[in-house]
C-alpha positions as CSV (number, residue, x, y, z in Angstrom):
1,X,-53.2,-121.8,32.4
2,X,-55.7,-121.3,35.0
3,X,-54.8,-119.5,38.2
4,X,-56.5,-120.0,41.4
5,X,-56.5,-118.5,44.5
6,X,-58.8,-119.1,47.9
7,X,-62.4,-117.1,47.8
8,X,-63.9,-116.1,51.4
9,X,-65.9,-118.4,51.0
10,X,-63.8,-121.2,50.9
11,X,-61.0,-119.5,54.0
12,X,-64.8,-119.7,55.9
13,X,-65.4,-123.2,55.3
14,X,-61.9,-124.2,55.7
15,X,-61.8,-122.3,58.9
16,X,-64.9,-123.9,60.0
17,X,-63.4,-127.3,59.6
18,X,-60.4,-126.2,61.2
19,X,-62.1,-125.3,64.3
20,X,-64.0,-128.9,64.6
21,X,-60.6,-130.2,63.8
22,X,-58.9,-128.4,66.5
23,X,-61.6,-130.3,68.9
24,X,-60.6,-133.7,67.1
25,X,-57.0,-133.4,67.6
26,X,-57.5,-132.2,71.4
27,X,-59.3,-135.5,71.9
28,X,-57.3,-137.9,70.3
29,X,-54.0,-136.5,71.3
30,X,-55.1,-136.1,75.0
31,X,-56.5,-139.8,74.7
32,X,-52.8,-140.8,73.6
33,X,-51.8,-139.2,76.0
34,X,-54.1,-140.6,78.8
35,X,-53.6,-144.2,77.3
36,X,-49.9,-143.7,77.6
37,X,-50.2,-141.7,81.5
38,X,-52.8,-143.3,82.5
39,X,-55.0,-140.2,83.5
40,X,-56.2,-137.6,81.5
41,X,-53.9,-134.8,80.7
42,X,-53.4,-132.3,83.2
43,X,-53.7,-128.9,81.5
44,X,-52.9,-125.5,83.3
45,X,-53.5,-121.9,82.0
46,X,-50.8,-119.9,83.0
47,X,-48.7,-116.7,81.5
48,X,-45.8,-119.5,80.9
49,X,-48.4,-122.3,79.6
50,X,-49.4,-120.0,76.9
51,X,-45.9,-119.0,76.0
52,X,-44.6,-122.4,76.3
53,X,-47.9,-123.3,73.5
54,X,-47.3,-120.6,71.9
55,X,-43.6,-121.1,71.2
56,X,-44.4,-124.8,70.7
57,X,-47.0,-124.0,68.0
58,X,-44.3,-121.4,66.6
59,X,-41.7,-124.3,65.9
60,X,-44.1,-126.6,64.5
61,X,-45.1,-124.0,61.7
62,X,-42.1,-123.5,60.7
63,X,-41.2,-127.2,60.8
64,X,-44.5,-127.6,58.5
65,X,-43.3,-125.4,56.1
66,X,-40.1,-126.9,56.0
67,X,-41.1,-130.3,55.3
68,X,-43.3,-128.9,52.5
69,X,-40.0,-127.6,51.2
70,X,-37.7,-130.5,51.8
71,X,-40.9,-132.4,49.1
72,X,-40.5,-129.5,47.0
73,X,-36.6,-130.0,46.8
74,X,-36.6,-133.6,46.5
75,X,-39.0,-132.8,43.3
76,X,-36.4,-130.8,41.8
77,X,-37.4,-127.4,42.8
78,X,-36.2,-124.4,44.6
79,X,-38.5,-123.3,47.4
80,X,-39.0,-119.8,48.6
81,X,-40.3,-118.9,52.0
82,X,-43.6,-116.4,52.5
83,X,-46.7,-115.0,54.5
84,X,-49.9,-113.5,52.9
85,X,-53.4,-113.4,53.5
86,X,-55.6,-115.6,51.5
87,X,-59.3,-114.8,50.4
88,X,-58.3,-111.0,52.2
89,X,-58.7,-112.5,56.0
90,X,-56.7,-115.2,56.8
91,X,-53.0,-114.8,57.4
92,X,-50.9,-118.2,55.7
93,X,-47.0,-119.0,55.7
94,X,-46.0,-121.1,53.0
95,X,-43.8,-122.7,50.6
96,X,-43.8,-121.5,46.9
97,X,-41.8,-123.0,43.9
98,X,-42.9,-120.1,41.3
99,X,-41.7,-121.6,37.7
100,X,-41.6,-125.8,38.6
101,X,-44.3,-127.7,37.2
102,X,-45.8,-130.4,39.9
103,X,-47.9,-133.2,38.4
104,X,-51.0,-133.9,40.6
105,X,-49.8,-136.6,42.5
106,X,-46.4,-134.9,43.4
107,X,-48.2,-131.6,44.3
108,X,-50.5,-133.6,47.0
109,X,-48.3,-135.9,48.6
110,X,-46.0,-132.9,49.0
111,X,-48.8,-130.9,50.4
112,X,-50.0,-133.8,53.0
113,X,-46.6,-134.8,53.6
114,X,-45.9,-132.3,56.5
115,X,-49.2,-133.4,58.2
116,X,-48.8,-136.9,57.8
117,X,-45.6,-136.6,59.3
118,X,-45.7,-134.6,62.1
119,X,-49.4,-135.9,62.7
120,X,-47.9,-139.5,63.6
121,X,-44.2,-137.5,65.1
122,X,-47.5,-136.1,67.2
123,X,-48.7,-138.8,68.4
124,X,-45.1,-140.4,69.5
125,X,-44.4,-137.4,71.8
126,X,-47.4,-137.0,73.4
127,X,-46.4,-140.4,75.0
128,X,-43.0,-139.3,76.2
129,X,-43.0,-138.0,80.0
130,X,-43.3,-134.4,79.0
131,X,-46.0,-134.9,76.0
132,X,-49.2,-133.5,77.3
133,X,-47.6,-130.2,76.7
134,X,-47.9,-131.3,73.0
135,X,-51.3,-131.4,72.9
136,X,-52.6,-128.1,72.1
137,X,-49.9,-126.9,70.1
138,X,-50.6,-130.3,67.8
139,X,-54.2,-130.0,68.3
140,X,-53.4,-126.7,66.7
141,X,-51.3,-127.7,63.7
142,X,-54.2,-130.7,63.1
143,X,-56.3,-127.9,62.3
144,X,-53.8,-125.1,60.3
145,X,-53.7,-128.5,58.2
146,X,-57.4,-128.4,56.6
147,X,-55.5,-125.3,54.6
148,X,-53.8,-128.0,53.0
149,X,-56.6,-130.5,52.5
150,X,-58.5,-127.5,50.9
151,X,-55.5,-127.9,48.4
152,X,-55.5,-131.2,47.8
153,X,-58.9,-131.1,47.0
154,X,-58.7,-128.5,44.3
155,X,-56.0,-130.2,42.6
156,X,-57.7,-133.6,42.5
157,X,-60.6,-131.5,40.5
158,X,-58.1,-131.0,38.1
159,X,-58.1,-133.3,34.8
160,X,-55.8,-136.1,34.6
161,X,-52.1,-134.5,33.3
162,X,-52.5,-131.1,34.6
163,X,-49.7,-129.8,36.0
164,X,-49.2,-127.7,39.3
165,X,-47.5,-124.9,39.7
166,X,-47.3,-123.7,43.7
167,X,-47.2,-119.7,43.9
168,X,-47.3,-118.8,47.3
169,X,-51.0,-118.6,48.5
170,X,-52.5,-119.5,45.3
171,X,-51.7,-122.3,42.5
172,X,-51.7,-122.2,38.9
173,X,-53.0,-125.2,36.6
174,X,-50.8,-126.1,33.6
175,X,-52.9,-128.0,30.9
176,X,-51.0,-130.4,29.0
177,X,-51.6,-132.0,25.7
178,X,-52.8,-135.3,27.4
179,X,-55.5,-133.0,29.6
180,X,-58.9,-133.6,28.4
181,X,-60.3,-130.5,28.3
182,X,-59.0,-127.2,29.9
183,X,-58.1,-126.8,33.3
184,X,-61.3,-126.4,36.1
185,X,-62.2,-122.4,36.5
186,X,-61.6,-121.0,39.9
């Protein structure tokens, strides 16, 4: 059993990402949302703008976590809700399942599945008549997402059979007799 839990180092390059990713998902929602309008998005900055964003961004992190739960359930396990701070500056809600063992593929499809889905859910709004005040929120959730990818990542380093065990803000790696070799050191 090998623990693992994100170093500054990686919450900097993961945040990094995130920042270029927030850029990304403001241009390619605002081009749906031009393709679909016809003109650019019209953005203003107000007092109720921000709220309205803010609330927006709000409902879509807590949607996140709860389609990473809904995965977690369908697997068999019993999710429990959080907040911490990983590598001591980053503050993180998530989904744990302390106890249920998650074979690789299970633990990354139910770690992209909330991005995946609400990426594409995303891209449908942004095209209704009231969309293009989507656009930063989901710009915004595009880029909370590279927390996951960081994730996925990690457990595809693992050798074949390990098993993954979500715990909050960190995961633990389960060796199993058909691992070759132990688990990948943090």
């Amino acid at each position: 059993m090998v623990s693992w839990q994100p170093s500054r180092r990686f919450v900097v390059v993961i945040s990094i990402l995130a920042v270029l990713l927030f850029f990304v998902g403001l241009f390619l929602y605002g081009l749906a949302a031009a393709l679909t309008h016809g003109s650019a998005p019209r953005m203003t900055v107000g007092l109720f703008d921000l709220a309205v964003t803010l609330g927006l961004l709000a409902a879509l992190m807590v949607g996140h976590e709860g389609i990473h739960a809904l995965a977690m359930g369908a697997l068999g396990a019993k999710p429990r809700f959080g907040a911490a701070v990983a590598g001591r500056s980053l503050p993180v809600l998530y989904v744990a399942a302390p106890g249920h063992r998650f074979t690789r593929a299970q633990s990354s499809v139910l770690v992209a599945a909330p991005g995946i889905l609400i990426s594409l859910l995303g891209l449908a709004g942004v095209s209704a008549q009231w969309g293009t005040i989507l656009v930063v929120p989901l710009a915004a959730h595009l880029a909370g997402c590279c927390g996951d990818a960081g994730l996925i990542w990690r457990v595809a380093r693992q050798p074949r059979g390990t098993m993954v065990e979500h715990r909050g803000e960190w995961l633990v790696f389960h060796p199993t007799s058909a691992t070759q070799g132990p688990p990948l050191s943090p």
